[in-house]
C-alpha positions as CSV (number, residue, x, y, z in Angstrom):
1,X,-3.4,-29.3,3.9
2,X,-2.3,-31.7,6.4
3,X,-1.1,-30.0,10.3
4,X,0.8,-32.3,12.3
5,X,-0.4,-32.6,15.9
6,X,2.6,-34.8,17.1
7,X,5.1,-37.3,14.7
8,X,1.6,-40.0,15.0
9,X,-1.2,-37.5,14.3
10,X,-2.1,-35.4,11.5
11,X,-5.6,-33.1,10.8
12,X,-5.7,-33.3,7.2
13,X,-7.7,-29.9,6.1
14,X,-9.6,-29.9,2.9
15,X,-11.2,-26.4,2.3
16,X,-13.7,-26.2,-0.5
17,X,-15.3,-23.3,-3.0
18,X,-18.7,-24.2,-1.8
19,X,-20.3,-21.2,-3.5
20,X,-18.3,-22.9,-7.0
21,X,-20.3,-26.5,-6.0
22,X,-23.5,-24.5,-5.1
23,X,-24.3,-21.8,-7.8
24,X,-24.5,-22.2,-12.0
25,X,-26.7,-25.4,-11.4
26,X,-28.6,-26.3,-15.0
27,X,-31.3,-28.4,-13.6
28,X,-34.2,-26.6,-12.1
29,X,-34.7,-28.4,-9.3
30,X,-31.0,-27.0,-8.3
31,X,-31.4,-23.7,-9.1
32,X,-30.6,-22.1,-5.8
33,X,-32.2,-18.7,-5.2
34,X,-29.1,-17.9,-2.9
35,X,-27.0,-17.2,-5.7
36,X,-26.8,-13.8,-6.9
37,X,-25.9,-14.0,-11.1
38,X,-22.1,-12.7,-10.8
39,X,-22.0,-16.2,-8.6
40,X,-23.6,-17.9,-11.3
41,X,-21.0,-16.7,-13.9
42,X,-18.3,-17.6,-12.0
43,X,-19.1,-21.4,-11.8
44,X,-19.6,-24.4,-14.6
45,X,-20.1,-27.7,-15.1
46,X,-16.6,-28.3,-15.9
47,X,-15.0,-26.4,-13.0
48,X,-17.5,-28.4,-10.4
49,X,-16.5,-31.9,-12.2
50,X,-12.4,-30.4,-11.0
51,X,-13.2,-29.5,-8.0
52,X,-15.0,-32.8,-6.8
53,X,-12.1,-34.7,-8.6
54,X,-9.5,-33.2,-6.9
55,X,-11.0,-33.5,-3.5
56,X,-11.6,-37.3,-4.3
57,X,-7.7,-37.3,-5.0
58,X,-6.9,-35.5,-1.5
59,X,-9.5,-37.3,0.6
60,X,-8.2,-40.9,-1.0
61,X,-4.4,-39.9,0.0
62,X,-2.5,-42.1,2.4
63,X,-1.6,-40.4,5.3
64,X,2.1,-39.2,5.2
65,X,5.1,-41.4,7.1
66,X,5.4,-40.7,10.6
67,X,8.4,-37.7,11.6
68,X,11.4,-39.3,11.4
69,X,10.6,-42.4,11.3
70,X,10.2,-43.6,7.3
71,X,8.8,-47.4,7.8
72,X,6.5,-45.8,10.3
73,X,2.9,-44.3,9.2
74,X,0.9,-41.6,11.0
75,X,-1.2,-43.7,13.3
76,X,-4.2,-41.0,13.5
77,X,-5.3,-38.5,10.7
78,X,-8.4,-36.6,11.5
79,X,-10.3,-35.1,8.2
80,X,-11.7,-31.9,8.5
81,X,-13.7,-30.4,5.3
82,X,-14.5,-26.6,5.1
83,X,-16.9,-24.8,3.0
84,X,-19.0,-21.7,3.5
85,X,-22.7,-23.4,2.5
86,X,-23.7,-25.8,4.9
87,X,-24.7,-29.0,3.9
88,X,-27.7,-29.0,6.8
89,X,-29.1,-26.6,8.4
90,X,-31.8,-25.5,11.1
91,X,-31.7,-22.0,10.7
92,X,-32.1,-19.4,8.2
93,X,-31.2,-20.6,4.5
94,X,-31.7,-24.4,5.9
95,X,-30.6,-27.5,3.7
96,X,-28.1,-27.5,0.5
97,X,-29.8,-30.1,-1.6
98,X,-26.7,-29.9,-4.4
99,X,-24.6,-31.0,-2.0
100,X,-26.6,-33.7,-0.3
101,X,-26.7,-35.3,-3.9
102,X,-22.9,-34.2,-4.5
103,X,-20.7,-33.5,-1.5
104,X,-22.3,-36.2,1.0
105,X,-21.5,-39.7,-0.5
106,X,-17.8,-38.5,-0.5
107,X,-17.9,-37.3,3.0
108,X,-19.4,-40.7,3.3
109,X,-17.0,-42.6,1.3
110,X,-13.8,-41.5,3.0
111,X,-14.8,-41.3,6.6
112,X,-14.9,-37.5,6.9
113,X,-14.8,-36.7,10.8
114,X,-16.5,-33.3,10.5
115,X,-17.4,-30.8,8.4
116,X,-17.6,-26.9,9.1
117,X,-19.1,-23.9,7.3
118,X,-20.9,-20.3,8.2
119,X,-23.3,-19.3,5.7
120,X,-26.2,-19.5,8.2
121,X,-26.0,-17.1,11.3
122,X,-26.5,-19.6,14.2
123,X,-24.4,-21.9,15.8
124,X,-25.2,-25.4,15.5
125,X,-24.4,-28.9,15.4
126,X,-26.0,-31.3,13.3
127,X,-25.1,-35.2,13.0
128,X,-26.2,-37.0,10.3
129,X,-24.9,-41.4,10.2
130,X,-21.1,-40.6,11.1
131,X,-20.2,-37.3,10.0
132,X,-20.7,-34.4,12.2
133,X,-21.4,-30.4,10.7
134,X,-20.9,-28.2,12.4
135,X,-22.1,-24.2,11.6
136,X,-20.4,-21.0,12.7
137,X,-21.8,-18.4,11.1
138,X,-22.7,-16.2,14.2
139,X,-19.9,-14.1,14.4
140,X,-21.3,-10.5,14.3
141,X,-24.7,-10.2,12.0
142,X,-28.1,-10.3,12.9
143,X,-28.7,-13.9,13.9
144,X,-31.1,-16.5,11.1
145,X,-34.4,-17.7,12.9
146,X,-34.3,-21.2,13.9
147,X,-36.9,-23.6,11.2
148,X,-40.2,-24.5,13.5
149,X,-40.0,-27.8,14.8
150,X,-35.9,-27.5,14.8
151,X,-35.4,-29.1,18.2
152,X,-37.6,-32.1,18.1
153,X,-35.3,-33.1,15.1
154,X,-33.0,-36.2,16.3
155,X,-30.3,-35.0,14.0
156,X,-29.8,-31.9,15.5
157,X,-28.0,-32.5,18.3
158,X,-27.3,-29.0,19.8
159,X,-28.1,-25.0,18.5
160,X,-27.0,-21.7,20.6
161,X,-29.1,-19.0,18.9
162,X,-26.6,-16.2,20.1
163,X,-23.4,-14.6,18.5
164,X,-20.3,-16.4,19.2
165,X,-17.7,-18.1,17.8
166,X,-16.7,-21.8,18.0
167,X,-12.7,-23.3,19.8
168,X,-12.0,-26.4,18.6
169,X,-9.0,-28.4,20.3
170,X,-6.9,-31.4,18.7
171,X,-5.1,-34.0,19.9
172,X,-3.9,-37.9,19.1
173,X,-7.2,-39.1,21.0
174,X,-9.4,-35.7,21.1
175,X,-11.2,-34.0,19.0
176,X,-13.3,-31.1,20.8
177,X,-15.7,-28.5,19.7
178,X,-17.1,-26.0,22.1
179,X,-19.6,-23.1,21.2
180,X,-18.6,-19.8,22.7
181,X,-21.0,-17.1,23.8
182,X,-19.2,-14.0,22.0
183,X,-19.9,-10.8,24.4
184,X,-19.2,-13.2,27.6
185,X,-16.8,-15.7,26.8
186,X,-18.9,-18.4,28.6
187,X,-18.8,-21.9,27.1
188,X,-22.3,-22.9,25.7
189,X,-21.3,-26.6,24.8
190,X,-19.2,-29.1,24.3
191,X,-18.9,-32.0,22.5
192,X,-16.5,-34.7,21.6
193,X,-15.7,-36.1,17.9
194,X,-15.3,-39.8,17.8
195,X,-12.7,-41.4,15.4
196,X,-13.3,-43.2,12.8
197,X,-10.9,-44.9,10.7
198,X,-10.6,-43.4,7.0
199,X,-10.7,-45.6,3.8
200,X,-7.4,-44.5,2.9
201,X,-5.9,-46.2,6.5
């Protein structure tokens, strides 16, 4: 889905089954414990292969013409992809090897700004090259422990162990993320996404 933010910026949204890319795995080594069988049943081979297919197609789209202006392009288009597994992770369930193999060398490929999924009940941010994931999953639950030795990892860049929630604020030349303590409202952190250009640009 791509939201216009004025007639030269767009955020294009692609919002993935992550359970679909996660659970029904045939190679041991990806068998993930996490998934509970009716999860397994509900995924295959050949409805994976779809799914990574069509999100190739969206991610490789051009961006759309600019508003009212046909020889024009949009100048800007942030890419925002949303799953509920996280691809890394600090706290409880931790990493997603299936979609390091799978999901990363497309984020990779087409210059994803950012990625965002719950799943694990912290709040986090974790940069890994160019790409930045970012983990709400503290909305009401009892929160995840954090892994030992969490915080001395380079690629973790910030974690609020506390319930909250996360604001995120777009613009032509800003793309903000702040981590929101839930019972006061207080702003934990902050942090600004830097642009990159996408293949498809």
């Amino acid at each position: 889905m791509d939201h216009r933010i004025d007639n030269s910026t767009i955020v294009r949204f692609v919002v993935l089954d992550a359970c679909d890319l996660v659970c029904g795995q045939e190679a041991p080594e990806f068998k993930d414990f996490r998934c509970t069988p009716n999860m397994d049943a509900q995924t295959s081979i050949a409805s994976r292969r779809r799914q990574y297919e069509w999100m190739e197609n969206v991610l490789s789209m051009p961006p759309p013409k600019a508003l009212g202006r046909d020889d024009d392009d949009v100048s800007r288009m942030w890419t925002v992809v949303v799953g509920h597994w996280g691809v890394y992770s600090f706290a409880g369930n931790g990493d997603t090897p299936e979609l390091i193999s799978n999901l990363v060398p497309l984020l990779e490929k087409y210059k994803v700004h950012a990625y965002f999924n719950g799943h694990d009940h912290a709040m986090q941010h974790v940069r890994k090259g160019n790409i930045q994931y970012f983990t709400s999953g503290a909305g009401g639950y009892v929160l995840h422990d954090l892994k030992p030795q969490a915080r001395a990892r380079p690629e973790l860049v910030h974690v609020d162990m506390t319930n909250g929630f996360m604001w995120v604020q777009v613009s032509h030349d800003t793309f903000r993320v702040q981590f929101v303590d839930g019972a006061t409202t207080e702003i934990l952190y902050t942090t600004d996404v830097p642009f990159s250009h996408p293949q498809s640009l």
